[in-house]
C-alpha positions as CSV (number, residue, x, y, z in Angstrom):
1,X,56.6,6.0,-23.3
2,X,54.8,5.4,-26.5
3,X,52.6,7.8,-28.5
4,X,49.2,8.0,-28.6
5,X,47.3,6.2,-31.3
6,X,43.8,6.3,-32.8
7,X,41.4,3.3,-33.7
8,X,37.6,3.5,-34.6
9,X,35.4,0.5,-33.8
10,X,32.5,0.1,-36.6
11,X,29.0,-1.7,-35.7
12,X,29.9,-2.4,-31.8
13,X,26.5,-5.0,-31.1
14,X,25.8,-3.8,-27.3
15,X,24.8,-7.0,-25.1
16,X,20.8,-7.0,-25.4
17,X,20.7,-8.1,-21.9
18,X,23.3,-5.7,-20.6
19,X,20.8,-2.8,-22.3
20,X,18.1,-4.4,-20.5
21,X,20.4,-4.3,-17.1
22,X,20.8,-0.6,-17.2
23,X,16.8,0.3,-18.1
24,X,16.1,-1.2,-14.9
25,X,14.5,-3.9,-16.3
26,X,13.9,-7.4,-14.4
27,X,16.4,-10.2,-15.2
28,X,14.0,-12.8,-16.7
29,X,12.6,-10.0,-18.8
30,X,12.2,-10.3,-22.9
31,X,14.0,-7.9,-25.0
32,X,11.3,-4.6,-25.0
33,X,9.6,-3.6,-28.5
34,X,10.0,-0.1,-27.9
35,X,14.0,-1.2,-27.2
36,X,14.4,-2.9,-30.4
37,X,13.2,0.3,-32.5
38,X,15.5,2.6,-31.1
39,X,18.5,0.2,-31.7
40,X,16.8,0.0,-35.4
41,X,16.6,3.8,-34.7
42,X,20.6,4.4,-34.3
43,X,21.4,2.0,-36.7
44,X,25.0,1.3,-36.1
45,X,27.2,2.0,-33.5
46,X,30.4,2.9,-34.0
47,X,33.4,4.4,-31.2
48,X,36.4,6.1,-31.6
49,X,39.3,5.2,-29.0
50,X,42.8,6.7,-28.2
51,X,45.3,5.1,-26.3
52,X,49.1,5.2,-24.9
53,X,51.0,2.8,-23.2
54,X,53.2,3.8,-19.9
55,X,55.5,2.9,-17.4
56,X,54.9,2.4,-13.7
57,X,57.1,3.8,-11.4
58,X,56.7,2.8,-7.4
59,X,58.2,5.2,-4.9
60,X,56.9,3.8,-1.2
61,X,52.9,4.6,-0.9
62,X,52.9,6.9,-4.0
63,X,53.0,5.6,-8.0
64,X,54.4,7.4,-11.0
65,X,52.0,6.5,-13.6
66,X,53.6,8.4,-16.5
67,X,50.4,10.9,-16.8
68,X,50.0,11.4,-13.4
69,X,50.9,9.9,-9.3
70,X,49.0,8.8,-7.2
71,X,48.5,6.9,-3.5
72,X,45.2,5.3,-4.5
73,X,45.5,1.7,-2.3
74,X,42.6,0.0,-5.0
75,X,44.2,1.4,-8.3
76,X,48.0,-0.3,-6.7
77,X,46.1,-3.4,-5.7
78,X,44.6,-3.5,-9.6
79,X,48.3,-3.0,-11.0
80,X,50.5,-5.3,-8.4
81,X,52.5,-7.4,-11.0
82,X,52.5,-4.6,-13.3
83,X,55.2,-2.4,-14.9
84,X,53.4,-1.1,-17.4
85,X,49.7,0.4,-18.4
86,X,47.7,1.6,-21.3
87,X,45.7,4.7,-21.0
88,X,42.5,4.8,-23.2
89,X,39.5,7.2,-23.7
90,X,36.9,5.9,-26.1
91,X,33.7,7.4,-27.0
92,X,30.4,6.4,-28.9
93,X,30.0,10.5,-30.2
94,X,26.9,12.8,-30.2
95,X,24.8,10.7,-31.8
96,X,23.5,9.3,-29.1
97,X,23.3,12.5,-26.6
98,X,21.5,14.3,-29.7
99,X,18.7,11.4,-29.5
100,X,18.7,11.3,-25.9
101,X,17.9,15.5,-26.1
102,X,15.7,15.1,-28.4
103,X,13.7,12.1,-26.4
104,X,14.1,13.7,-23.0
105,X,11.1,16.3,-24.4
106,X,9.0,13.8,-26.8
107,X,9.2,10.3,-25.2
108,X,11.0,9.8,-20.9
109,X,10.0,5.9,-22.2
110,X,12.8,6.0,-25.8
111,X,15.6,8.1,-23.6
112,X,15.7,5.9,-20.7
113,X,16.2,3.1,-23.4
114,X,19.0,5.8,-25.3
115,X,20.8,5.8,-21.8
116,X,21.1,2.1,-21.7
117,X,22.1,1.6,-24.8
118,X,24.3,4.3,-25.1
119,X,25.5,2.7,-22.0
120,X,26.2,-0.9,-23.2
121,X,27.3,0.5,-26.1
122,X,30.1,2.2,-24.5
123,X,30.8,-1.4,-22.2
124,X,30.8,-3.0,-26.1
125,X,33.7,-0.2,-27.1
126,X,36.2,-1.5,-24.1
127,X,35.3,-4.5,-24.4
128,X,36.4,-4.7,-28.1
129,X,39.3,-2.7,-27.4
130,X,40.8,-5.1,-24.3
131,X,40.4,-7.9,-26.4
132,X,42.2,-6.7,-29.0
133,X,45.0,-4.7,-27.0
134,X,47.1,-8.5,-26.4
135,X,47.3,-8.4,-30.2
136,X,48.2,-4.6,-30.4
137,X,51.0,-4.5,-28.1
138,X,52.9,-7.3,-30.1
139,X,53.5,-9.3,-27.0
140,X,50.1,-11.1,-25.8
141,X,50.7,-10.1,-22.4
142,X,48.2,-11.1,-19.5
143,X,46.3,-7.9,-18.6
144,X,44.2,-7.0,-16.0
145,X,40.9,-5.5,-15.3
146,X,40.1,-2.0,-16.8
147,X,40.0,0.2,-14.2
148,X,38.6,4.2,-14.3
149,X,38.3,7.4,-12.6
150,X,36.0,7.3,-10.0
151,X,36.3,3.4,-8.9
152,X,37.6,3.4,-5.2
153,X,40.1,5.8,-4.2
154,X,41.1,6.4,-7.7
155,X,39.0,10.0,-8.1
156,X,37.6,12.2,-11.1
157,X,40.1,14.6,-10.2
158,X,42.7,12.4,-12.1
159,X,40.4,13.5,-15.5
160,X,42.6,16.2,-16.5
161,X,45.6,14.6,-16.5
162,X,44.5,11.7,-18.3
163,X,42.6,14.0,-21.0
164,X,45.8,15.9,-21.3
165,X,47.9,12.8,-21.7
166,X,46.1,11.6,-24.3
167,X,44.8,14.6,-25.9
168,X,41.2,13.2,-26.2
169,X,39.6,16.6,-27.9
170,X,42.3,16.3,-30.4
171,X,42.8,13.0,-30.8
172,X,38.8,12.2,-30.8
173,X,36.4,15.1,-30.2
174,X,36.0,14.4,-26.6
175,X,35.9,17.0,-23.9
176,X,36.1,17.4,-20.4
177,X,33.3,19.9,-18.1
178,X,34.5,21.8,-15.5
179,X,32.7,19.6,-13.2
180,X,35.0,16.9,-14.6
181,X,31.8,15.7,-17.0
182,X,33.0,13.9,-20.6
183,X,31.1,15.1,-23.8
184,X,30.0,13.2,-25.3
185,X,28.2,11.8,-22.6
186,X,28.5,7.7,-23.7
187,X,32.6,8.0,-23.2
188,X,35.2,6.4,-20.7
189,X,38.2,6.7,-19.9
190,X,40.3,3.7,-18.3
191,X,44.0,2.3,-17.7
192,X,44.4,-1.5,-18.1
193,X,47.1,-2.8,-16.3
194,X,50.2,-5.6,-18.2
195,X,50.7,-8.2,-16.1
196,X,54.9,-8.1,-16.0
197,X,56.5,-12.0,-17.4
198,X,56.5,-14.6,-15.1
C-alpha cells in the first residue's frame, strides 16, 4: 500500500463541446458568446489531485479494496483482471462555486454556463490524470475505466472511506457534507482499475 501523493494540473482546456453537452445545448450547436466570456472570465483552470495506489483482495461475493469492502457486482465487473487500484480525488477549487454564487443572483444565463464548465473542467482534470497515471506508476500498465461513487451499485456511502483514505481536506482542501456532498462542488472522486500482466 503506497502513500498518498499530490499533483496540480495548471491550464486544464475543458472540451468546448463537452461544455456545450452539459448546458443542454443542441449537438450541431456553435460555441455560445456569452460561453466564451465566462471561460475568458475564469481565465485558467487549474485542479489539484491526490491519489494512492492499492491492493485488491477477493474473498467470495465481497472485495477488500484496501480503503474499504464491498459486494458491488458493477464495481467487481469494472476490476476483473485487476489486483491492484488507484484511489484519486481531484478538485478544480472555489473558484468556480464563488462565480457560480455570485451568478446564481445576477445572471441564471452565465451560472448555467459556470456549471458546465466547471463540469468539463473537472472531466479535463481525470482525464489528464489517467493519461498520465501509465507513466506514474513506472510500469505502463493497461488500466481501466475510472469508476466513482455513485455509478451502479457502488454507492455515495463509500465517500467517507475514500476521503479518509486519502485525506482529501488535508491533502487538497476538499471536504465532504453530511449529505455525502464534495466542497468544492467541481470535484470527483474515482478508483481506476490496473489491468494484472498477461
Amino acid at each position: 500500500m503506497s502513500t498518498t501523493a499530490v499533483k496540480t494540473y495548471r491550464d486544464l482546456q475543458p472540451d468546448l463541446s463537452e461544455v456545450m453537452r452539459y448546458a443542454g445545448a443542441p449537438k450541431t450547436a456553435e460555441p455560445d458568446a456569452l460561453m466564451l466570456s465566462c471561460l475568458e472570465e475564469l481565465g485558467e483552470i487549474r485542479g489539484r489531485l491526490c491519489w494512492r495506489q492499492f491492493p485488491i483482495l477477493r474473498c467470495g461475493e465481497r472485495m477488500d479494496l484496501g480503503f474499504c469492502r464491498t459486494s458491488s457486482e458493477k464495481l467487481a465487473a469494472n476490476l476483473k483482471g485487476c489486483s491492484s487500484l488507484v484511489l484519486f480525488a481531484g478538485t478544480l477549487g472555489i473558484e468556480i462555486d464563488r462565480l457560480l454564487a455570485k451568478y446564481g443572483r445576477l445572471s441564471p444565463a452565465k451560472a448555467l454556463w459556470f456549471q458546465a464548465i466547471g463540469a468539463a473542467g473537472i472531466e479535463a482534470l481525470c482525464d489528464a490524470f489517467c493519461e498520465e497515471l501509465p507513466d506514474l506508476l513506472c510500469g505502463h500498465p493497461s488500466l481501466k475505466p475510472r469508476y466513482s461513487p455513485g455509478f451502479g451499485d457502488f454507492g455515495l456511502e463509500y465517500q467517507p472511506f475514500i476521503f479518509s483514505a486519502l485525506d482529501c481536506q488535508k491533502q487538497i482542501g476538499l471536504t465532504l457534507t453530511d449529505s455525502l456532498l464534495m466542497s468544492p462542488t467541481k470535484s470527483v472522486t474515482a478508483l481506476v482499475g490496473i489491468r494484472d500482466e498477461e
